[in-house]
C-alpha positions, 0 to 999 in steps of 0.5 A, a space after each residue: 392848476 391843471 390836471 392832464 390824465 394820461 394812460 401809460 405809466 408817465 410822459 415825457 416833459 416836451 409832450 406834456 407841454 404840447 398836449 397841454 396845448 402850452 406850445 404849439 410845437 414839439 420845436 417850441 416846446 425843446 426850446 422852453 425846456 432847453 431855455 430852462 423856462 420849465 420847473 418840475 417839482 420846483 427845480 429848473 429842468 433842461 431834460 424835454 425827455 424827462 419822465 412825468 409821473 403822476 403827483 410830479 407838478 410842472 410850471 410852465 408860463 404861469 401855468 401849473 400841470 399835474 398828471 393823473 392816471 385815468 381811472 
């Protein structure tokens, strides 16, 4: 598990991926999100603009995120 802390109040599911370094492309990463191959919560999501939050968990290519507000 990996955990990405962030400073605003939550990120959109296609930066998320991308600033995770799981995509090397904002293209890539509508692609993976639109194919539905990204779980949030452990439900499918095709949203890329979808709002993670912290405590929300994503899935991705066998690599699961949290979010986490910096202290």
């Amino acid at each position: 598990m990996k955990t990405i802390v962030i400073q605003t109040e939550y990120i959109k599911l296609q930066d998320l991926l991308k600033f995770a370094n799981l995509v090397e492309t904002g293209g890539a990463a509508k692609e993976a999100v639109q194919a539905g191959k990204v779980q949030v919560n452990g439900e499918a999501c095709t949203q890329r603009g979808k709002k993670i939050r912290p405590g929300d968990q994503v899935l991705f290519d066998g690599e699961i995120l949290t979010v986490a507000y910096a202290d």
